[in-house]
Every structure is written in C-alpha cells, then in structure tokens.
C-alpha positions in Angstrom: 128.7 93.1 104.0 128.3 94.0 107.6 125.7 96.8 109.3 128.5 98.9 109.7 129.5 98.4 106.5 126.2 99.0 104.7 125.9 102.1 106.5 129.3 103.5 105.7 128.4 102.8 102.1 124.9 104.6 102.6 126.6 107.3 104.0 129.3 107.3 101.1 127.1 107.0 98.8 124.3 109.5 100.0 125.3 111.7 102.7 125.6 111.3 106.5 122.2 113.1 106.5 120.6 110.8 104.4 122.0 107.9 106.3 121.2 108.9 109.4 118.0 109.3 108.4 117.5 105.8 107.3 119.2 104.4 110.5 116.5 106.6 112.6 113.7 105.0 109.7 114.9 101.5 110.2 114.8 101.8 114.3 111.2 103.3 114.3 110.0 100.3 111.9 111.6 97.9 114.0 110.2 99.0 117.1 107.1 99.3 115.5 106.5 103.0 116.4 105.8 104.0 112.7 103.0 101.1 112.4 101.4 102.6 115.7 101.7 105.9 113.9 100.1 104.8 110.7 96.9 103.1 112.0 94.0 103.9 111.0 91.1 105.4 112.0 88.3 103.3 113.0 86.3 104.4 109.7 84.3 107.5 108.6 81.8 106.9 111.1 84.6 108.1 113.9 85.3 111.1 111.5 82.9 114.7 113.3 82.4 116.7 110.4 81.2 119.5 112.8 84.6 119.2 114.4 86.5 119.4 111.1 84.2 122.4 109.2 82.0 123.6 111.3 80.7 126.2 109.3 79.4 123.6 106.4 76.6 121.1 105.9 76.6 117.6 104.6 74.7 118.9 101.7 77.0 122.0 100.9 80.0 119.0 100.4 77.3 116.7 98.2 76.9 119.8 96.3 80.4 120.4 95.8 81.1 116.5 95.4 78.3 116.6 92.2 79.5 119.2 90.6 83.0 118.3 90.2 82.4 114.5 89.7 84.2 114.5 86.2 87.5 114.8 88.1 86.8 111.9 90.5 85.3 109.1 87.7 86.9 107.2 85.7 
C-alpha cells in the first residue's frame, strides 16, 4: 500500500483528526524535533531546588521522603 494510501485508511479508519495528527507525529520524528524535545537534563545536579520551591529545605523533602517510604519500596 502506498503513503497515500495508508493515510486514507488511517483517516477511514480513525478520523481525519486523528490522522492528521499522526502525519504531524511522523514529520516531527523524522526531522528529529521531538528527540531535541525529549532530551534530558544534564542530571539532578543541573536541577535548583531554590528555583523550583523556594520556600522549602532539603531536609523538609527527606522528611516527607521518610515518612511516606512504604509507597516508594518494593
């Protein structure tokens, strides 16, 4: 089956919304815009904590961290 007629069955089968929303999917991952979008940060040591609650210690989230460690452990 041809491009075109992939797409006309995506659209068919889904929805012209749907499709055209794959089609604009498909041309960011090709041009490799969403990879340059995903990238990560260069670790936690590039993350401010002062920047992103600056109202709250590194204790005060330790604290909060201890307390509620049955829902993070195996």
């Amino acid at each position: 089956m041809t491009r075109l007629g992939t797409m006309l069955q995506i659209g068919r089968t889904f929805g012209v919304r749907h499709g055209l929303l794959r089609l604009e999917y498909g041309l960011q991952r090709g041009s490799g815009l969403i990879s340059r979008r995903m990238r990560s940060v260069q670790g936690w040591e590039s993350w401010n904590l002062k920047r992103i609650a600056p109202n709250t210690s590194p204790e005060d989230f330790l604290s909060v961290r201890r307390q509620a460690a049955t829902l993070f452990s195996r």
